[in-house]
Every structure is written in structure tokens, then in C-alpha cells.
KETI-110509 format. One record per residue (C-alpha): residue number from 1; residue in one letter; x, y, z. Coordinates in steps of 0.1 Angstrom, whole numbers, padded with zeros to 4 digits. Example, Ala and Ser with C-alpha at 12.3 -4.5 7.8 and 13.67 -1.06 7.14 Angstrom:
@i:1, aa:A, px:0123, py:-0045, pz:0078
@i:2, aa:S, px:0137, py:-0011, pz:0071
//
This chain:
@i:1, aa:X, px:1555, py:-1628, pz:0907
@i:2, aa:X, px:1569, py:-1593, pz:0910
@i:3, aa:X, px:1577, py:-1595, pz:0875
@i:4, aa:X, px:1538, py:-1595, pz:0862
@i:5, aa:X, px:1530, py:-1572, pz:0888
@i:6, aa:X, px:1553, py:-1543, pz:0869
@i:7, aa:X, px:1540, py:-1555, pz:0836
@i:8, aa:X, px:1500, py:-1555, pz:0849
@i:9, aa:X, px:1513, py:-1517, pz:0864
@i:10, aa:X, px:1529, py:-1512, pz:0828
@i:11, aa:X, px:1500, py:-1523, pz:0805
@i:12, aa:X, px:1476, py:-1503, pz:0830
@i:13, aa:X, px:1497, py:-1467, pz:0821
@i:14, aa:X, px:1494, py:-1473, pz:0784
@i:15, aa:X, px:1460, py:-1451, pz:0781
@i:16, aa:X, px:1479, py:-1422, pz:0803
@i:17, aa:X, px:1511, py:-1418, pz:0776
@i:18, aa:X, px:1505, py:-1390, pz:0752
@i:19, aa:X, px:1495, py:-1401, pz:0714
@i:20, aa:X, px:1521, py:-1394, pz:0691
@i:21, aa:X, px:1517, py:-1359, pz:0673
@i:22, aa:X, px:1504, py:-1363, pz:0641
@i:23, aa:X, px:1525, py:-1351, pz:0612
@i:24, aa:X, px:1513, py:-1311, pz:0601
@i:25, aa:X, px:1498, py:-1311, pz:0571
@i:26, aa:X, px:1489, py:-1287, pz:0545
@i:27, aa:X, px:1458, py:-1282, pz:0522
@i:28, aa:X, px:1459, py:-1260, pz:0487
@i:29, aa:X, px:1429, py:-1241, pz:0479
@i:30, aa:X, px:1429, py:-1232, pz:0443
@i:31, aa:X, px:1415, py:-1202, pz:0427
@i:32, aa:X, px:1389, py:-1225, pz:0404
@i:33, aa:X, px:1371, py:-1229, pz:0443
@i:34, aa:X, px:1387, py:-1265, pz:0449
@i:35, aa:X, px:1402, py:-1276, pz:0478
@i:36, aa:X, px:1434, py:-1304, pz:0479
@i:37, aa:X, px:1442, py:-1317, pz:0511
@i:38, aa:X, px:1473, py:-1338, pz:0526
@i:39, aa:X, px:1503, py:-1323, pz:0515
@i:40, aa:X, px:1532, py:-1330, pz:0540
@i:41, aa:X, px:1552, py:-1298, pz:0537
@i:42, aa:X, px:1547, py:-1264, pz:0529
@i:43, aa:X, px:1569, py:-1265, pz:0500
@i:44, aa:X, px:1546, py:-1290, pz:0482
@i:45, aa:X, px:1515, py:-1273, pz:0484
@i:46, aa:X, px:1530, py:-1244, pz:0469
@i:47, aa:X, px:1546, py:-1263, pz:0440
@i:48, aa:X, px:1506, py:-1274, pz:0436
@i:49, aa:X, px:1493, py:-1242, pz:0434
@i:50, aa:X, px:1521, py:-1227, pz:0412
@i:51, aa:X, px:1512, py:-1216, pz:0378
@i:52, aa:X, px:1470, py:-1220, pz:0381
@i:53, aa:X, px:1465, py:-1200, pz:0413
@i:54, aa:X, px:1455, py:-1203, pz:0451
@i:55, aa:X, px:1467, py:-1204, pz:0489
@i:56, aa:X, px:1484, py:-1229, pz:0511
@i:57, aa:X, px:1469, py:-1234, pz:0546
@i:58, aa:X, px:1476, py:-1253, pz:0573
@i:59, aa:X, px:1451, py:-1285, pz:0574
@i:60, aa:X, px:1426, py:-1286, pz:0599
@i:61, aa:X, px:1424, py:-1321, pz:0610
@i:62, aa:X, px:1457, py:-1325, pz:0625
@i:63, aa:X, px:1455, py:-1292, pz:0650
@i:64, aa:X, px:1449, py:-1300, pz:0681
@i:65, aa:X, px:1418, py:-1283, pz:0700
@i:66, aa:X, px:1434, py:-1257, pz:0725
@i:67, aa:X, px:1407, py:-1272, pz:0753
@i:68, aa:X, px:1411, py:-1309, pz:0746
@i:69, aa:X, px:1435, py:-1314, pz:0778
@i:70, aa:X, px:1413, py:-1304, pz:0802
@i:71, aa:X, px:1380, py:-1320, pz:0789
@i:72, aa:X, px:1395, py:-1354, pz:0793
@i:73, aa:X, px:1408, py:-1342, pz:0827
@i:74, aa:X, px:1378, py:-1329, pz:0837
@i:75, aa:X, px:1354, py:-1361, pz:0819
@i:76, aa:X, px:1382, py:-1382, pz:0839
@i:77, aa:X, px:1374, py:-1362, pz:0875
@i:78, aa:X, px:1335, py:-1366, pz:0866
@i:79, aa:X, px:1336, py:-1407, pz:0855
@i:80, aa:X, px:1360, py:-1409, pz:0889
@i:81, aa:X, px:1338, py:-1427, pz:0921
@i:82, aa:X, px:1360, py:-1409, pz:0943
@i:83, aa:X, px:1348, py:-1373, pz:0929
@i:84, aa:X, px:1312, py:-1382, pz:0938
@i:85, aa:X, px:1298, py:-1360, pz:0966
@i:86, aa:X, px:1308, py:-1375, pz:0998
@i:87, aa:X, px:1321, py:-1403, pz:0981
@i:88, aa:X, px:1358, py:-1421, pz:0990
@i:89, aa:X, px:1364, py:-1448, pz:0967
@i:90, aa:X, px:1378, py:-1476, pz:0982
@i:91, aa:X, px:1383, py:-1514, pz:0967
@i:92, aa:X, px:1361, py:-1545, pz:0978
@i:93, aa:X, px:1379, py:-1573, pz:1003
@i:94, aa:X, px:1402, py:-1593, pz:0981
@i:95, aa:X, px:1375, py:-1625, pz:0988
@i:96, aa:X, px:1345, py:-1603, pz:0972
//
């Protein structure tokens, strides 16, 4: 019994681990106005854009917005029933 009580507590902690970082990418931007995005290393977008032109940047949709830790803690403290006004959340009787 104790035994699917730890896994119930360890399925339930899933959503609270941090997501694996996502690989930094790179995206070449050529002088001809084209953009190609995806490249795993720095040293490959460079090799793209050698002999026609451009600049390597890092990609965009792998950075992380600098605020994003505390919106979900503050969306978390606003969906909470326990950070109502007045309010102390308790659980119903087990028989309810």
C-alpha cells in the first residue's frame, strides 16, 4: 500500500520538474535577405554563410523568456483556492 502511495506522490511531482533545455540553435541570415534556421552549432552556420555572405545569430525559439518563471508562479498563486481572499483551502471528508 505504501508502495502506490510514493508512486501516486511521484506521478503527482512530474509537472513540478524542470523541462529539459532545449539544444541552442543558430539561424544564418544571408546577404540575398534569406533567412536559414536550425543549425546546431555556431560553426555550421558559419560554414553556411561562407563564400555568399551574411551573419550567424542565435535562434530565437529556443531562448527562454527572462519573466517566464514567475508568470507560472504567479498564474499558479492566482488558479490556487487557498490564495482567494479569505480563503483556506481545505479537502472534503474522505466519505464526500
Amino acid at each position: 500500500m505504501n508502495r502506490m502511495w510514493l508512486a501516486v506522490l511521484g506521478l503527482a511531482m512530474l509537472p513540478l520538474l524542470p523541462a529539459p533545455a532545449a539544444a541552442q540553435t543558430y539561424c544564418a541570415s544571408y546577404d540575398d535577405g534569406t533567412q536559414q534556421c536550425g543549425f546546431q552549432t555556431l560553426q555550421e552556420c558559419q560554414a553556411s554563410i561562407s563564400g555568399v555572405g551574411g551573419n550567424c545569430e542565435p535562434g530565437q525559439q529556443s531562448e527562454i523568456p527572462p519573466n517566464l518563471l514567475q508568470r507560472l508562479r504567479q498564474r499558479r498563486q492566482q488558479e490556487s483556492p487557498a490564495a482567494q481572499p479569505g480563503g483556506t483551502w481545505m479537502p472534503p471528508p474522505p466519505n464526500e
